[in-house]
C-alpha positions in Angstrom: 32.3 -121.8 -11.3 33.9 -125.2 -11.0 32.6 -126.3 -14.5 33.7 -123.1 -16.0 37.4 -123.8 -14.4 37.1 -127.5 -15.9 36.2 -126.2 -19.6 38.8 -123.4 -19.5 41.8 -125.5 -18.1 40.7 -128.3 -21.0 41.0 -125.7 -23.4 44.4 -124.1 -22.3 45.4 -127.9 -22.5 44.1 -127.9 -25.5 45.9 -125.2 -26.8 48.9 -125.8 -25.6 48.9 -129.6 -27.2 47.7 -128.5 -30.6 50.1 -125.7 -31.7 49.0 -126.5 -35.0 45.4 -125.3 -34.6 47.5 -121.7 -34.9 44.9 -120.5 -31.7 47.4 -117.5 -29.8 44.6 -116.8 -27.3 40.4 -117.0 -26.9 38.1 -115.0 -25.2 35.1 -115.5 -23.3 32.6 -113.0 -23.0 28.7 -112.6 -22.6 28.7 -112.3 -26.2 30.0 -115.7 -27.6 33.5 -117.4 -27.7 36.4 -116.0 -29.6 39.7 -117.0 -30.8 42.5 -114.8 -32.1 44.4 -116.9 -34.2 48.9 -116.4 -34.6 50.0 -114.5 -37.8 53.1 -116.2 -39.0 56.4 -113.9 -38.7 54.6 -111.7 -36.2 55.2 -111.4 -32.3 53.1 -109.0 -30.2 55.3 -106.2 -28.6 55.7 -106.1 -25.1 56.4 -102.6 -24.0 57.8 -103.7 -20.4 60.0 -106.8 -21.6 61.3 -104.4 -24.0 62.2 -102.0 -21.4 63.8 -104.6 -18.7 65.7 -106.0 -22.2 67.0 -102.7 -22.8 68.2 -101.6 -19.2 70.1 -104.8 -18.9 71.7 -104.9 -22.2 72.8 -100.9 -21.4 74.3 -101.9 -17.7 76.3 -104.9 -19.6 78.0 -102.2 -21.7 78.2 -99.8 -19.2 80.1 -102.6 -17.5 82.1 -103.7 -20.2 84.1 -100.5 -20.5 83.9 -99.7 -16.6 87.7 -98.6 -16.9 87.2 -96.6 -19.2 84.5 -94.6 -16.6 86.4 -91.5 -15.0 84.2 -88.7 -12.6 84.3 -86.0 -16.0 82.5 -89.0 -18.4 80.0 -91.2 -15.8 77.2 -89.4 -16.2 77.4 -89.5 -20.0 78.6 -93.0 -20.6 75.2 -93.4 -18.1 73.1 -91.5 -20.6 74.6 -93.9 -23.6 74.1 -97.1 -22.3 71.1 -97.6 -19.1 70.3 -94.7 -18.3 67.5 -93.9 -20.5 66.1 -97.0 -20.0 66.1 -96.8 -16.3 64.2 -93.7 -16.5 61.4 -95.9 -18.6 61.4 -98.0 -15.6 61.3 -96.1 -13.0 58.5 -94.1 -14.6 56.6 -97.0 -15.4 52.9 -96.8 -15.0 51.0 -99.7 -16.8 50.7 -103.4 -15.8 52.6 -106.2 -17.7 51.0 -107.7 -20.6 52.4 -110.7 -20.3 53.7 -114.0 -18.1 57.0 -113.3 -19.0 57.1 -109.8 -18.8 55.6 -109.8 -15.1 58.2 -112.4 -14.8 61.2 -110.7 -15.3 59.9 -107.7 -13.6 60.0 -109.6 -10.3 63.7 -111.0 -11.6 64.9 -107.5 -12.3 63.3 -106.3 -8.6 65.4 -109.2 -7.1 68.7 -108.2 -9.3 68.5 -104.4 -8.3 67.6 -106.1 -4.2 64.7 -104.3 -3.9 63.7 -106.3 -1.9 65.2 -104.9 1.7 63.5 -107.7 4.0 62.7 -110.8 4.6 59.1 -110.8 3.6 59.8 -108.8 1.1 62.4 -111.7 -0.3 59.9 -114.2 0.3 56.7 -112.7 -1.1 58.9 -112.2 -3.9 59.7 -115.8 -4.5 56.3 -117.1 -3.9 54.9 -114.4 -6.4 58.0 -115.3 -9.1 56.7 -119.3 -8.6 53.5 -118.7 -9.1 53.6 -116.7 -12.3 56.6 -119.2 -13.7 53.7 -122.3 -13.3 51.2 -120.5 -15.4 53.2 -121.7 -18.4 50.1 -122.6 -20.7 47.6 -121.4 -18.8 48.0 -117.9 -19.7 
């Protein structure tokens, strides 16, 4: 196993150091090595970073008109701007594809404090740390 960690951080470093070699990811099965090379002009979608994107960008322009807010229109200037997206979130059921979408899930978790405690807050940051270091690695 230690060998197997040696080769595959080497290749990350690799990767990371030869952006030129136009690698976006390998795989490593009992079948062989692969490598799934980057289309130019094309990003992979990323169903929950899209989401968090979306929420905050509606509770900015909710914000950005709050005076215009009155008991008769809050529920529909809601509907307009974050709360759609909040109802993605909240029925969210799949885990995050990527680094940065797992990242700013944990962000978002701290913006909305839900975390209530102190281990929560912490577990939180240590989690948040951890994923933020994997930059090249995954």
């Amino acid at each position: 196993m230690a060998k197997l960690d040696s080769l595959l951080r080497e290749a990350a470093t690799i990767l990371r150091d030869n952006s030129d070699l136009k690698i976006a990811r390998i795989a490593l099965n009992e079948h062989g090595v692969h490598t799934f090379l980057k289309i130019p002009g094309y990003s992979e979608s990323d169903p929950l970073l899209e989401a968090i994107t979306a929420y905050r960008e509606g509770l900015a322009a909710l914000r950005a008109i709050r005076e215009q807010i009155t008991r008769d229109n809050e529920d529909g200037l809601v509907e307009q701007t974050y709360g759609p997206h909040m109802r993605a979130l909240l029925e969210w059921d799949k885990a995050a594809i990527s680094r940065q979408s797992a990242i700013e899930a944990m962000k978002l978790m701290a913006e909305e404090d839900v975390f209530v405690d102190e281990i929560g807050e912490a577990l939180r940051r240590a989690v948040l740390g951890y994923l933020e270091s994997l930059k090249g690695v995954i």
